[in-house]
N, C-alpha and C positions, 0 to 999 in steps of 0.2 A: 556713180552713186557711192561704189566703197571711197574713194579720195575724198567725196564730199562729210562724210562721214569721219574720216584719219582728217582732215580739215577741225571739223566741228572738235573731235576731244585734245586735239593741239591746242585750239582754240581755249579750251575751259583750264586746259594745264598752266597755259601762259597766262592768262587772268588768274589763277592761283598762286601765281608763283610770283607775280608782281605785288598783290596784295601781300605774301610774306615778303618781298622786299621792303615794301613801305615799312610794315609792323617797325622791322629790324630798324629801319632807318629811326623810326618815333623811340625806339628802346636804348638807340646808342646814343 
């Protein structure tokens, strides 16, 4: 249950953290 858990907010990091990829990519 705790790994599914460290799963899920890994999860949410890396969908954040693509979304600021993209941005950057639209701004350069």
């Amino acid at each position: 249950m705790i790994a599914y858990i460290i799963d899920y907010k890994k999860s949410i990091i890396y969908k954040r953290l693509l979304l600021v990829y993209e941005q950057m990519h639209y701004i350069v």
